[in-house]
C-alpha positions as CSV (number, residue, x, y, z in Angstrom):
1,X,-43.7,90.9,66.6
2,X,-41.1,91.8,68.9
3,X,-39.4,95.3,68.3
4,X,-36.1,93.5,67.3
5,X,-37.6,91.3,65.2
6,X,-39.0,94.0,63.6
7,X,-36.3,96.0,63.1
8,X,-34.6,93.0,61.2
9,X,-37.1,92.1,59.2
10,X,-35.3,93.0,55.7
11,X,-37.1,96.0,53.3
12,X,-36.4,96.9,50.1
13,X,-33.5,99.8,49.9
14,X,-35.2,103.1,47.3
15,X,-34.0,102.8,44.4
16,X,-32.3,99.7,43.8
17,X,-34.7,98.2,41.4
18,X,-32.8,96.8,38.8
19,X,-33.6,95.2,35.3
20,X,-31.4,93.6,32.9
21,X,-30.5,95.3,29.5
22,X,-32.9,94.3,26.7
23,X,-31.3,91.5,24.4
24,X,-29.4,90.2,27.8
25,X,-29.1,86.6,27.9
26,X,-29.1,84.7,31.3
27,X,-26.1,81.9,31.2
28,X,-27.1,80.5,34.6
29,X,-26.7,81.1,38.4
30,X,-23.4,82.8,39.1
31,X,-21.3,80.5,40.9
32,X,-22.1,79.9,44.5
33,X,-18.4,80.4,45.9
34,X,-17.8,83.5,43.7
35,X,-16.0,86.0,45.3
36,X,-18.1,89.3,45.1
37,X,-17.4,92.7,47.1
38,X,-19.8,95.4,47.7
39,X,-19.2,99.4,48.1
40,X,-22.2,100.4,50.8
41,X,-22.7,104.2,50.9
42,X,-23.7,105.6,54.0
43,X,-26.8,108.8,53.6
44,X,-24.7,112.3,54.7
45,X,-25.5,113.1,57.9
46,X,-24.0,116.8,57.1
47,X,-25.9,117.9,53.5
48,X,-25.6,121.5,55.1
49,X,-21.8,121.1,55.0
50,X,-21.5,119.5,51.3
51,X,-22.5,122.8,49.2
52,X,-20.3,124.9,47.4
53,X,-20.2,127.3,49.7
54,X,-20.7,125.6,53.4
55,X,-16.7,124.9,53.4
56,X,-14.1,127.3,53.3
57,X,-10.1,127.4,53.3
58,X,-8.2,125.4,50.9
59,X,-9.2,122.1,49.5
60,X,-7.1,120.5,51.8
61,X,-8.7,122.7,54.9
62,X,-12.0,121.5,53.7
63,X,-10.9,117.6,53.2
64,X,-9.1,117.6,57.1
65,X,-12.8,119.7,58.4
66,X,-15.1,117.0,56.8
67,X,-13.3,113.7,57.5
68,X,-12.6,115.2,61.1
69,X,-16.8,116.1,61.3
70,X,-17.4,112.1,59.8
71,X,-15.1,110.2,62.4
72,X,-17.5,111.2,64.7
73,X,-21.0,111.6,62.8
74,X,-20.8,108.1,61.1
75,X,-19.5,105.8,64.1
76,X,-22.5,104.5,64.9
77,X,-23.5,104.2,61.4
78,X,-20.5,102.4,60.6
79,X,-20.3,99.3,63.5
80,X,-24.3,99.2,62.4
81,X,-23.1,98.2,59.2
82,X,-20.3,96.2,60.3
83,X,-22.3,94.0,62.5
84,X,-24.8,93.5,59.7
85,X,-22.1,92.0,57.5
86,X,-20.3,89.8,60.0
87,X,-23.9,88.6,60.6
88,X,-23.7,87.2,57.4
89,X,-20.6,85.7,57.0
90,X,-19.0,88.9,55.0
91,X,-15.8,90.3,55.6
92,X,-15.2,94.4,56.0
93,X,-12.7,95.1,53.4
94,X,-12.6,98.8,54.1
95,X,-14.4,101.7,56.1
96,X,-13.8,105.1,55.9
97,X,-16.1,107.7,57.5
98,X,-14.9,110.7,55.3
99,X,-16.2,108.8,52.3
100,X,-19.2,107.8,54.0
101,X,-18.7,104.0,53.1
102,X,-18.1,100.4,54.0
103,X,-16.7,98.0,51.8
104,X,-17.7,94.1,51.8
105,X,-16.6,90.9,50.6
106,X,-18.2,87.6,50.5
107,X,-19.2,84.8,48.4
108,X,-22.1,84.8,45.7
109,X,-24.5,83.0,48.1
110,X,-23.5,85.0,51.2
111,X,-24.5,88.0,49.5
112,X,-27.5,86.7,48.0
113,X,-28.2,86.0,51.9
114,X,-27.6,89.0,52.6
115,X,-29.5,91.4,50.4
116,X,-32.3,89.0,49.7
117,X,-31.4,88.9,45.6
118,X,-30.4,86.3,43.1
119,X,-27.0,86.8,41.4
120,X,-27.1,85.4,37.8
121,X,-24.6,85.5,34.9
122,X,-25.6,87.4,32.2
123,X,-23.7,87.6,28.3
124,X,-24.4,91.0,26.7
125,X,-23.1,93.1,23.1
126,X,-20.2,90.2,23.8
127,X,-19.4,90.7,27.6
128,X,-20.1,88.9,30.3
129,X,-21.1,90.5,33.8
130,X,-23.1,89.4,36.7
131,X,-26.6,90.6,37.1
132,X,-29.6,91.1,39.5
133,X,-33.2,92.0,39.0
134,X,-35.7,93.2,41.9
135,X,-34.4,95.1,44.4
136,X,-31.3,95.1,47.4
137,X,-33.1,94.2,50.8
138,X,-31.7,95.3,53.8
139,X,-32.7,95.3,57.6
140,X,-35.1,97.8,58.6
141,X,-33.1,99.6,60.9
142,X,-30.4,100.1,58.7
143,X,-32.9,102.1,56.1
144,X,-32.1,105.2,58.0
145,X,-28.4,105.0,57.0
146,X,-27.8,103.3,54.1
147,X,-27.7,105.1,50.8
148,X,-26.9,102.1,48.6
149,X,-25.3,99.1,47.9
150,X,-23.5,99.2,45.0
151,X,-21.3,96.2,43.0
152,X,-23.9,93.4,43.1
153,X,-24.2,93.7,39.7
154,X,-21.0,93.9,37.4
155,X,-22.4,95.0,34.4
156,X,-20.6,98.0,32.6
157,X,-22.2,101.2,33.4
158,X,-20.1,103.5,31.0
159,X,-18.5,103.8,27.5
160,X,-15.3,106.0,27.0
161,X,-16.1,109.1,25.0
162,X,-13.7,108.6,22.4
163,X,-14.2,108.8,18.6
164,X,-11.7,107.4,16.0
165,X,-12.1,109.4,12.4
166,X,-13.2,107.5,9.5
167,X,-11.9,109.4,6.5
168,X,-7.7,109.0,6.7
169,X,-5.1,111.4,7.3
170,X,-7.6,114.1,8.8
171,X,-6.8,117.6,10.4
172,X,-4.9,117.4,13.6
173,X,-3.9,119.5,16.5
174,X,-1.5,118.2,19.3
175,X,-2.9,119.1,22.4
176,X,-0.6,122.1,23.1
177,X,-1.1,123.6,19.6
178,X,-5.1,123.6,20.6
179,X,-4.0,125.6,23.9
180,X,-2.4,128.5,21.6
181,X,-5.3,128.9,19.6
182,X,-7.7,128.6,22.1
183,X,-5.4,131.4,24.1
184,X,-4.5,129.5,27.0
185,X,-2.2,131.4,29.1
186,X,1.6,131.1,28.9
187,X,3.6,132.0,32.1
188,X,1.9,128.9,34.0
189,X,2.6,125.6,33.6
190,X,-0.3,124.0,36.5
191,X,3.2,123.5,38.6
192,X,1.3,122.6,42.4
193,X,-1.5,121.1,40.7
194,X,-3.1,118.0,40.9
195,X,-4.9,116.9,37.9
196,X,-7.3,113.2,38.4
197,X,-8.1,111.6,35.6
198,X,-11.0,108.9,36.1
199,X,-10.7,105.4,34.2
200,X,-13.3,102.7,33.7
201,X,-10.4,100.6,31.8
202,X,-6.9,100.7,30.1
203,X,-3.7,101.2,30.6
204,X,-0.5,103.8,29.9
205,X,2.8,102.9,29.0
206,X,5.4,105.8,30.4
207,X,7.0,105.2,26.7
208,X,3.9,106.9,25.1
209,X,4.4,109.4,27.4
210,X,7.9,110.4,26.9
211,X,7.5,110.1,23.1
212,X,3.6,112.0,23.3
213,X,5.7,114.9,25.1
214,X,8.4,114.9,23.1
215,X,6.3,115.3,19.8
216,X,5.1,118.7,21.9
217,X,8.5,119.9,22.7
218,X,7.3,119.7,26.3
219,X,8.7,118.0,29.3
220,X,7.0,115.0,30.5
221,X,4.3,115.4,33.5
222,X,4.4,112.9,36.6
223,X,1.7,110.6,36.1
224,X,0.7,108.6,39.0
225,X,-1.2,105.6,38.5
226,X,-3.8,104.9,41.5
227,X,-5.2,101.4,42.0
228,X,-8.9,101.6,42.8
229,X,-11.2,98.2,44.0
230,X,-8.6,95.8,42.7
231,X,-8.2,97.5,39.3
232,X,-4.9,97.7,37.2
233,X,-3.2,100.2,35.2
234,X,-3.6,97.1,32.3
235,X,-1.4,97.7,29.3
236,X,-2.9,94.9,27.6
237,X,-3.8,97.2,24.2
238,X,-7.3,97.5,24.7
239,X,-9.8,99.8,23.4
240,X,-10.0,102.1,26.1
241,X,-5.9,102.6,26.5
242,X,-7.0,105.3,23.6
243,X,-9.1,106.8,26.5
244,X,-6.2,107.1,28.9
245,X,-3.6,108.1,26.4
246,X,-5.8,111.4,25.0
247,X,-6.7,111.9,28.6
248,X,-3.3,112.2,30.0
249,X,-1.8,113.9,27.1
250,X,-4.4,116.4,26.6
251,X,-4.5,117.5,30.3
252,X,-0.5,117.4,31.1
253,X,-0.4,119.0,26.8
254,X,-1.9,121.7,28.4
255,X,-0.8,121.6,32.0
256,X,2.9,119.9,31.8
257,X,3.9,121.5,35.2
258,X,0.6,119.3,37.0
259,X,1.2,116.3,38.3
260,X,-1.4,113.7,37.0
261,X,-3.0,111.0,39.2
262,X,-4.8,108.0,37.0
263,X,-7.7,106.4,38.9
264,X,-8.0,103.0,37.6
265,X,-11.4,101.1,38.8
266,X,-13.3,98.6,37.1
267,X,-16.4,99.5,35.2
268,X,-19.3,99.2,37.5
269,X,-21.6,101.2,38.9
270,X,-19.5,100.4,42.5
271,X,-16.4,101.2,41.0
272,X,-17.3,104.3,39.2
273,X,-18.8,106.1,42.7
274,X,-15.6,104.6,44.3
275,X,-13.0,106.0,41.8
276,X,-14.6,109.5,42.3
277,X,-15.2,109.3,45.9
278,X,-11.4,108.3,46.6
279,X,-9.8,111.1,44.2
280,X,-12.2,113.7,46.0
281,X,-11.0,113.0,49.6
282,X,-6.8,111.5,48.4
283,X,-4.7,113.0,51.1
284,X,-1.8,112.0,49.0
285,X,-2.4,113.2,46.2
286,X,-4.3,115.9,46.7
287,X,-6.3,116.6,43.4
288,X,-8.2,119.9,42.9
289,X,-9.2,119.3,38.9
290,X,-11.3,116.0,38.0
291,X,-11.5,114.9,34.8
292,X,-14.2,111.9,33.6
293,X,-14.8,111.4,29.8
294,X,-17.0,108.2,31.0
295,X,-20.6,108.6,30.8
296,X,-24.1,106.5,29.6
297,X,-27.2,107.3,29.2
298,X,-29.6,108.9,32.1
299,X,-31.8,105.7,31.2
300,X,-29.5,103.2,31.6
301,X,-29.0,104.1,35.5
302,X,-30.7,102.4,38.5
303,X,-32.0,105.4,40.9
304,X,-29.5,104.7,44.1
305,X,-26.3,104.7,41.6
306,X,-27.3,107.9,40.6
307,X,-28.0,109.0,44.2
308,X,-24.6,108.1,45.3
309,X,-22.8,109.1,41.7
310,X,-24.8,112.8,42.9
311,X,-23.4,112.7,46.6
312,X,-19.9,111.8,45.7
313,X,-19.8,114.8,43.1
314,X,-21.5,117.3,45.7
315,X,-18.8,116.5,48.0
316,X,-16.1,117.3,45.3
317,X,-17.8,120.6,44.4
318,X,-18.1,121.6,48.4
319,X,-13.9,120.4,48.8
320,X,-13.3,123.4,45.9
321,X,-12.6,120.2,43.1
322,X,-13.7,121.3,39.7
323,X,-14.8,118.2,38.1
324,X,-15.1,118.0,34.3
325,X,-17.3,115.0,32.4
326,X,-17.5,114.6,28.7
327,X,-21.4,114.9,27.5
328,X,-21.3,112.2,25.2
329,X,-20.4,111.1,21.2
330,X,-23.8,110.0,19.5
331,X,-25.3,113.1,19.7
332,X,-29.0,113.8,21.4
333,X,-29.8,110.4,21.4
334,X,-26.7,109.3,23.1
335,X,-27.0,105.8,21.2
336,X,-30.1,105.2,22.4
337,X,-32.8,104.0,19.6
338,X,-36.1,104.4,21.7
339,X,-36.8,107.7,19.3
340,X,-36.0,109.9,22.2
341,X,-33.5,112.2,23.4
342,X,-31.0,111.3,25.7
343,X,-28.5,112.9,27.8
344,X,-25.4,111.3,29.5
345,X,-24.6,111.0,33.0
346,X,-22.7,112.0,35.4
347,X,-22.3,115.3,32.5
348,X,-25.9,115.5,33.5
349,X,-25.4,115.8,37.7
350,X,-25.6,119.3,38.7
351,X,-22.5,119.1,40.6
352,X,-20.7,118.4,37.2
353,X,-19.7,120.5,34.6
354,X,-20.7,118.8,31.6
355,X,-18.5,119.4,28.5
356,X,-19.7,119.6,24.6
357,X,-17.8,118.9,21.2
358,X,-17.2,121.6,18.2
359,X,-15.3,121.3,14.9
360,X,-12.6,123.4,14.3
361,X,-11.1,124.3,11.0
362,X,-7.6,126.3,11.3
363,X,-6.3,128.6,8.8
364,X,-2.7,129.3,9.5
365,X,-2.2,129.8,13.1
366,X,-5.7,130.9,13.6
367,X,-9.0,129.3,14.2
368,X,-10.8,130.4,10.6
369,X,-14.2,128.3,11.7
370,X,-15.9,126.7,14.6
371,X,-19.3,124.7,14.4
372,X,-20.9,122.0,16.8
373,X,-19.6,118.4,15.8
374,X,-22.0,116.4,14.1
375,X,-20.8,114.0,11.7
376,X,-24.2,112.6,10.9
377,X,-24.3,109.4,13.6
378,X,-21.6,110.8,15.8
379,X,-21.1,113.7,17.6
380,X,-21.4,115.5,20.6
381,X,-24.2,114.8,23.0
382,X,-26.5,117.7,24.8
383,X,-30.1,118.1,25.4
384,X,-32.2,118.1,28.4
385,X,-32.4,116.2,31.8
386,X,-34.8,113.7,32.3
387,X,-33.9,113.4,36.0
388,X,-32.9,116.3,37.3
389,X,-34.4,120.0,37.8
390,X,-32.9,123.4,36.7
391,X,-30.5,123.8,38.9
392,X,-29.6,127.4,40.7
393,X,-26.6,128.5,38.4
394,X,-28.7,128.4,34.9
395,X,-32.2,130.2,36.4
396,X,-30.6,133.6,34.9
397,X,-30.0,131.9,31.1
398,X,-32.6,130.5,28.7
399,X,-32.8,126.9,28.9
400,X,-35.0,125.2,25.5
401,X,-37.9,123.1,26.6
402,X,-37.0,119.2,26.2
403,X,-37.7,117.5,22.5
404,X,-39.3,114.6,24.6
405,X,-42.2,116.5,25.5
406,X,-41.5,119.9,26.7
407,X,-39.7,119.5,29.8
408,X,-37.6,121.6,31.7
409,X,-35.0,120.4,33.1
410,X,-31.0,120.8,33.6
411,X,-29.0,121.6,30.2
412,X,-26.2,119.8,29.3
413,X,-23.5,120.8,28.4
414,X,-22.1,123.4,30.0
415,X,-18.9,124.4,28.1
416,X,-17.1,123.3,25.0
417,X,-14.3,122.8,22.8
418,X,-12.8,121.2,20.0
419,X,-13.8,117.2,19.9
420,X,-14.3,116.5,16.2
421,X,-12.4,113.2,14.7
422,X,-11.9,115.0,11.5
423,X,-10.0,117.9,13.7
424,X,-8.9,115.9,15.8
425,X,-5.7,115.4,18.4
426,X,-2.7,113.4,17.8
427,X,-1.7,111.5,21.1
428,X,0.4,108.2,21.1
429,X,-1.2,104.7,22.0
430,X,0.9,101.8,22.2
431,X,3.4,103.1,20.9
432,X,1.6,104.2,17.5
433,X,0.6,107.8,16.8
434,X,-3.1,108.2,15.6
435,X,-5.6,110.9,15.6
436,X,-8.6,110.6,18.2
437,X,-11.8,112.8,19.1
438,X,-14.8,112.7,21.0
439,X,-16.0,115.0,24.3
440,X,-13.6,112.9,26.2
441,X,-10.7,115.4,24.7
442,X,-13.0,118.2,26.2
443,X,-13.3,117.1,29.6
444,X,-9.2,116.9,30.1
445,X,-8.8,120.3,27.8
446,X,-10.7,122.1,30.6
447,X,-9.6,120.1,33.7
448,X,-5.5,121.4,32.2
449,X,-6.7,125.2,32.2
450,X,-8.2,125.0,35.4
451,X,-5.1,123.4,36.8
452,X,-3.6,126.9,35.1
453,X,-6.0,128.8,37.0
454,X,-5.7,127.1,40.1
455,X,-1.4,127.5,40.1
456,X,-2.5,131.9,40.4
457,X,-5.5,131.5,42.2
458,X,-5.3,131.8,46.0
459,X,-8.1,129.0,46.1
460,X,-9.1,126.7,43.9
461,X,-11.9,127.6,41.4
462,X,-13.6,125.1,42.9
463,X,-17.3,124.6,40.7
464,X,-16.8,127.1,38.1
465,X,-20.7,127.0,36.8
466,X,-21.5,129.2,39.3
467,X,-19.4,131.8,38.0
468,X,-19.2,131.0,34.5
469,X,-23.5,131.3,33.8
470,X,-23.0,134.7,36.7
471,X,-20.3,136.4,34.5
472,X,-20.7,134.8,30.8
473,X,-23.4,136.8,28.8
474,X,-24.3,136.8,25.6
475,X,-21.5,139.0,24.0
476,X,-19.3,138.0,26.7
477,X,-15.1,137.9,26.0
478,X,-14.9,134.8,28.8
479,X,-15.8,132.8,25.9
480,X,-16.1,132.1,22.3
481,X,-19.8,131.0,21.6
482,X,-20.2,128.4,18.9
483,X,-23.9,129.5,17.2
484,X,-23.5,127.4,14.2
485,X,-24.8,123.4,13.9
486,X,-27.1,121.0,16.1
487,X,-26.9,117.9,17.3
488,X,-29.3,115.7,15.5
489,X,-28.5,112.6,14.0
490,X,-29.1,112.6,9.9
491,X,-32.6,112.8,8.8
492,X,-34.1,113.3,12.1
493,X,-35.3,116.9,13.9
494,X,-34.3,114.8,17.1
495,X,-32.0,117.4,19.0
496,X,-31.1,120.9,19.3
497,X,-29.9,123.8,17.6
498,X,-26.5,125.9,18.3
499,X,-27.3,129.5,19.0
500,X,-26.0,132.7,21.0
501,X,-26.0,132.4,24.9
502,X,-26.5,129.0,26.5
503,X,-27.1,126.1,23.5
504,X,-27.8,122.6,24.1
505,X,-24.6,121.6,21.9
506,X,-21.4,123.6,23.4
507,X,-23.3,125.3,26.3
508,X,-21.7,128.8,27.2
509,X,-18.7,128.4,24.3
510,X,-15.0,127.2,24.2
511,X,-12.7,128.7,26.6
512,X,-10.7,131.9,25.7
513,X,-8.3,131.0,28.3
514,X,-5.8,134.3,28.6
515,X,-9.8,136.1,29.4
516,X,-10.8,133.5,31.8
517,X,-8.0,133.1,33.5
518,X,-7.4,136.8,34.1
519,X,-10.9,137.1,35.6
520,X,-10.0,134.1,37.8
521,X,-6.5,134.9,39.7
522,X,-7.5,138.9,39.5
523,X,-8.3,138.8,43.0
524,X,-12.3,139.7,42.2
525,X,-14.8,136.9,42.7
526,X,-18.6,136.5,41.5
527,X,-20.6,133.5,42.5
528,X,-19.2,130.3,43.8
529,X,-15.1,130.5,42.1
530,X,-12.8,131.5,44.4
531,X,-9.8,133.5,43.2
């Protein structure tokens, strides 16, 4: 066999086995002349400059350095990948070196061609997507490079972390009520801060806005809506414009002076990675806070999404862009009924800072009460990793052994804060008020104090675990430590315990932001923040 035959002759790309979710039913081929486009993710060529602490400067000073390095360390990588797909009949829809990727477009049989798969439709819990099993094939010479190839398959890879109550008229808080008695500082209003806010679906209206605001007594935020892989800002009254509504109003509640950018991409495993990958390197924008309350189970991810998902978040935490993700609703399970314990990704990457769900109860103008929500079926996720390792930033704290076996692994969550439907936050949606929970309140709640921080701070906080397990101790003032509650579903010893320290259910505590943000913008530093 000649050498360039050999280096043609296709392989199969690590970690792009893919099954089809049990109970999927196949409809038929998908249509040959389907029009399908696919996000390919170049392997970093510069690992040693995407840690926390490689880059230095300003988040924008980082973002000009790395997408200056990439013009030149991915060129060859990049025409490589460009000849493959004109080879094939596909057409380059987009390549950018600083985000290590090449986007493609082509019909359903030109990519089959392409990647040596079989593109099926598939109907599943009511949608339909289109699906692949096996794995993506690519040239031999191109295994060097290529990370993944994401987008072949169109199934929905997340769920927004949103809970509805059940019981009517409960407890309430609007979002800037929860910043008093949480002690978020006044003074600061995230003015020169850039808050993304990542969405797998939905819409906002800028008439919930004004009227979410004006509930507050607060001035309106900007929010920017940003148009990722052909998605829309779609006002359509879906589920998930709930999602965007608590999202923007919790984070500008807290943060009115921010300016909020909505990424809107659809709900794949392409456009996920994508929607990340874009607000970590937006020149225009320029957002230094990321907020996700998207997430699914560790188990429901193929190994090269989660490859990329982990890159793409790396990259954020070495660019100084603290990114927040909601650790799920159904607690330790995450909805899965295999009798395990799940946790939810991306909470679970160790370049995110996974956020967990307590229950307040107020008495007067004071917090009287805080457990870990558990509402019996829902409540907030936690646990430990099935894929991924203890990372550096929790060796010093005391991490339980998994419930599937003993494991040890990375603890989620990190931090917490109030997420309970039955103390839940009023936010507009479609023009209706209505009370909402769920970690995806948390993600934003934290992602609007950073932005506080980050207005004093002469740099960005950048990935605050580093700091927060290096300076939060058992009887520390940084945070208020829920100890009381678990996270197992009723009638099941499936999950874990709240205690002092580090806990499986709200990790290090709520934030007691006056505390936390004095240590941050005091001009001292400890770990990877910078202040």
């Amino acid at each position: 066999m000649s050498s360039s035959t050999e280096a043609a002759t296709p392989l199969e790309l690590p970690g792009s086995q893919h099954t089809i979710p049990a109970g999927a039913r196949m409809v038929g081929p998908s249509p040959r002349d389907q029009q399908v486009e696919v996000s390919i993710y170049l392997k970093p060529r510069d690992q040693h400059q995407t840690t926390e602490t490689a880059l230095t400067g300003s988040v924008e000073q980082r973002r000009e350095h790395l997408a200056k390095h990439r013009r030149t360390a991915h060129r060859d990588d990049i025409h490589r990948i460009e000849s493959f797909a004109l080879g094939h009949g596909l057409t380059v829809l987009e390549a950018d070196p600083a985000r290590r990727l090449v986007r493609v477009g082509g019909t359903a049989a030109k990519m089959e061609a392409a990647f040596g798969t079989t593109l099926s439709t598939y109907e599943h819990d009511g949608t339909t997507f289109r699906g692949r099993t096996g794995g993506v094939m690519i040239p031999r010479h191109l295994h060097g490079i290529v990370e993944s190839v994401l987008g072949l398959d169109s199934r929905p890879v997340a769920h927004a972390r949103i809970v509805r109550p059940r019981a009517a008229q409960p407890q309430s808080v609007l979002p800037n009520q929860l910043a008093k008695l949480y002690d978020f500082p006044t003074g600061v209003d995230g003015s020169g801060v850039t808050i993304a806010l990542i969405e797998l679906g939905g819409g906002f209206r800028d008439s919930d806005t004004q009227q979410a605001f004006q509930a507050m007594g607060l001035t309106p935020p900007k929010v920017t809506a940003v148009l990722v892989d052909g998605a829309t800002n779609d006002q359509s009254g879906s589920d998930a414009d709930g999602e965007v509504a608590l999202d923007i109003q919790v984070a500008g509640g807290v943060a009115p002076g921010a300016s909020i950018a909505v990424y809107f991409t659809p709900n794949t495993n392409a456009g996920f990675a994508d929607a990340i990958s874009q607000a970590t390197h937006d020149t225009t924008n320029k957002p230094s806070v990321i907020s996700i309350s998207w997430g699914g189970p560790e188990s429901s991810w193929d190994g090269q999404s989660v490859t990329t998902m982990n890159t793409v978040l790396q990259e954020a935490a070495a660019l100084g862009i603290s990114v927040y993700v909601a650790a799920g609703d159904s607690l330790a399970t995450d909805g899965v009924s295999d009798g395990k314990a799940h946790v939810d990704f991306p909470a679970s990457s160790q370049s995110a800072i996974g956020c967990g769900g307590s229950h307040i109860t107020e008495k007067g103008t004071a917090i009287s009460r805080e457990v870990v929500w558990n509402d019996g079926t829902s409540g907030t996720g936690g646990g430990i990793s099935d894929l991924f390792g203890i990372p550096a930033f929790q060796e010093g704290v005391t991490l339980p052994a998994s419930v599937n076996g003993g494991r040890r692994g990375r603890g989620v969550p990190d931090v917490g804060g109030d997420a309970a439907p039955a103390s839940g936050y009023s936010v507009v949606v479609d023009g209706q008020t209505e009370v909402v929970g769920g970690t995806s309140a948390v993600a934003p709640l934290w992602a609007g104090l950073t932005a506080l921080i980050n207005q004093k701070a002469s740099n960005p906080v950048g990935f605050l675990p580093t700091w927060l397990y290096a300076n939060i101790g058992s009887n520390s003032a940084l945070t208020v430590q829920i100890t009381s509650g678990n996270n197992k579903p009723t009638g099941t010893d499936l999950g874990y315990d709240a205690g002092s320290g580090w806990n499986a259910c709200t990790g290090l505590g709520r934030p007691n932001g006056q505390a936390l943000f004095d240590a941050l913008t005091g001009g001292t530093t400890n770990g990877g923040a910078s202040a």
